[in-house]
C-alpha positions as CSV (number, residue, x, y, z in Angstrom):
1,X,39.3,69.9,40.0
2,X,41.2,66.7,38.8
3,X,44.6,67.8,36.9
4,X,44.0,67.0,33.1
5,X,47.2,68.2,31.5
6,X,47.3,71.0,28.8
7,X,48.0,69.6,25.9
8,X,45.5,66.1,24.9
9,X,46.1,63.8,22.3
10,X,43.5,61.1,20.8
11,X,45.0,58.4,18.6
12,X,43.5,57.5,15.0
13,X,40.2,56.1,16.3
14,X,39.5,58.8,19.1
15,X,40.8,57.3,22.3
16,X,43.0,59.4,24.4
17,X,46.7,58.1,23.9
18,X,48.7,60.9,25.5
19,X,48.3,64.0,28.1
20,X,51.0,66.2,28.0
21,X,51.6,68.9,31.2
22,X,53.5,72.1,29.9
23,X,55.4,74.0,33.5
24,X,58.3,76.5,32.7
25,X,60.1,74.4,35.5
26,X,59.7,71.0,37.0
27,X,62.0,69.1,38.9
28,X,62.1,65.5,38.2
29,X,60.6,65.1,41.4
30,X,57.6,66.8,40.3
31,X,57.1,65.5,36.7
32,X,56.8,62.1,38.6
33,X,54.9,63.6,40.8
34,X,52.4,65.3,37.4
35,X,52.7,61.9,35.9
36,X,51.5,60.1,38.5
37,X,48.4,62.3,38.6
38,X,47.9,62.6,34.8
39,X,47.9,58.6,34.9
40,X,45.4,58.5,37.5
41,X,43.4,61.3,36.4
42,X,43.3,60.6,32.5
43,X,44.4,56.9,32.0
44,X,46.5,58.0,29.0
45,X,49.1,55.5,28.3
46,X,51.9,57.9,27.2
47,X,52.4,60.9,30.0
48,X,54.6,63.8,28.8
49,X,56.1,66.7,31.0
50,X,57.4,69.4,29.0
51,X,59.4,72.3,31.0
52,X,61.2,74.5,29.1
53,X,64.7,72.5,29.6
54,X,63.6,68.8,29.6
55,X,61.0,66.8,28.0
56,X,59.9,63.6,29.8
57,X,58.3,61.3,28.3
58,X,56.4,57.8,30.1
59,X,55.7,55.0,28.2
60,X,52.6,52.4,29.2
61,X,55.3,50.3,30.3
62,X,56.2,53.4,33.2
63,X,59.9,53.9,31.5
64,X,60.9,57.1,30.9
65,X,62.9,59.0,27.8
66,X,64.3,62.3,29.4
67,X,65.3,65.2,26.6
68,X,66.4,68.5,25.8
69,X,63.2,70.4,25.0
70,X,64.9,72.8,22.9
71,X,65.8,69.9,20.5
72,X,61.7,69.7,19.4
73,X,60.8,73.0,20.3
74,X,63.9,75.2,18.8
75,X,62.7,74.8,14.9
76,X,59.1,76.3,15.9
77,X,60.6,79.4,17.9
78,X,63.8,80.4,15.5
79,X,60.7,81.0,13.3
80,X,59.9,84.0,15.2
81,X,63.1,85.1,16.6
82,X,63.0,83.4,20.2
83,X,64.7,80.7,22.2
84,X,62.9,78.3,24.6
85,X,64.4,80.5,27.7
86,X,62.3,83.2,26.3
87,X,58.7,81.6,25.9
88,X,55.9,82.2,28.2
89,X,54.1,79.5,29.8
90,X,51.2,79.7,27.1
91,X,54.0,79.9,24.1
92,X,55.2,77.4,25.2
93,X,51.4,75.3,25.5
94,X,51.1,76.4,22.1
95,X,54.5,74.9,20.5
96,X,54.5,72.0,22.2
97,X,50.7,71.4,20.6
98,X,52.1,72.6,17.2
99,X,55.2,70.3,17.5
100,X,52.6,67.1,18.8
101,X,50.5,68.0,15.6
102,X,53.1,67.8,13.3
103,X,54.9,64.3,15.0
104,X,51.5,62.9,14.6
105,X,51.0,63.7,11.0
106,X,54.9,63.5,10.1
107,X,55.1,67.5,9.1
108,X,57.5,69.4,8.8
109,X,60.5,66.7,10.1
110,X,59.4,67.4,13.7
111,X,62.2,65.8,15.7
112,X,61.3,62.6,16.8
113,X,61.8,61.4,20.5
114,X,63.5,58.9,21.2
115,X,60.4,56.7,21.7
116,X,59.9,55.2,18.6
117,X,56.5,53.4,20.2
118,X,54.9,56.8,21.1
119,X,55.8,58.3,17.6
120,X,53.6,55.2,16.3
121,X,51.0,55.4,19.0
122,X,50.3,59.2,18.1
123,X,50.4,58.7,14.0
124,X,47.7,60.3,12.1
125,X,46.1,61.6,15.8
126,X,44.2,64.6,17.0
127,X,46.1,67.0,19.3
128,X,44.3,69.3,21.5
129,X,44.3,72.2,24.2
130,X,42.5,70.8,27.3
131,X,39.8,73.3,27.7
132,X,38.4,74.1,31.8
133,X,34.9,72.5,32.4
């Protein structure tokens, strides 16, 4: 079965925009490695690998933005008490698709990547769990 990522993301109009995989830990090696699947698998412009110390993000242009996770995940968790060392794989899934949602609809002053493109590219968007066939 072709690796979708866990977390989808449709732009305004419906068409996919951004895949985001969610590991615990990746080397860089590997998110290159996941982006380079995601991209051939989904064709999503914007690739994102979310471990629970960095966030990469790949632009359709193939640069990267490497940052703390902790910096867009932190204001979800100290909501119920945790830090990201503590999250399980599928807490983490889920905060990463909360924190997407509110980027996309400007909620809640989710902390923006530096990526100002992406931000735009994702505005007023539908983010979803990638369900198994």
């Amino acid at each position: 079965m072709a690796l979708r990522g866990d977390v989808l993301v449709y732009d305004r109009y419906g068409k996919l925009i951004a895949v985001a995989a969610v590991k615990l830990e990746a080397s860089m090696k590997d998110a290159e490695r996941l982006r380079r699947e995601l991209e051939q698998n989904t064709g999503a412009p914007y690739i994102l690998v979310v471990t629970r110390k960095k966030t990469y993000i790949w632009s359709p242009a193939g640069r990267v933005v490497t940052e703390p996770t902790a910096r867009f995940v932190d204001p979800y968790l100290k909501q119920i008490d945790r830090d990201v060392e503590q999250v399980t794989s599928a807490g983490l899934r889920a905060v990463v698709h909360i924190w997407l949602s509110d980027l996309a609809w400007a909620l809640h002053d989710a902390a923006q990547p530096r990526q100002p493109d992406f931000v735009h590219a994702i505005a007023e968007g539908e983010v979803r769990f990638e369900t198994a066939a």
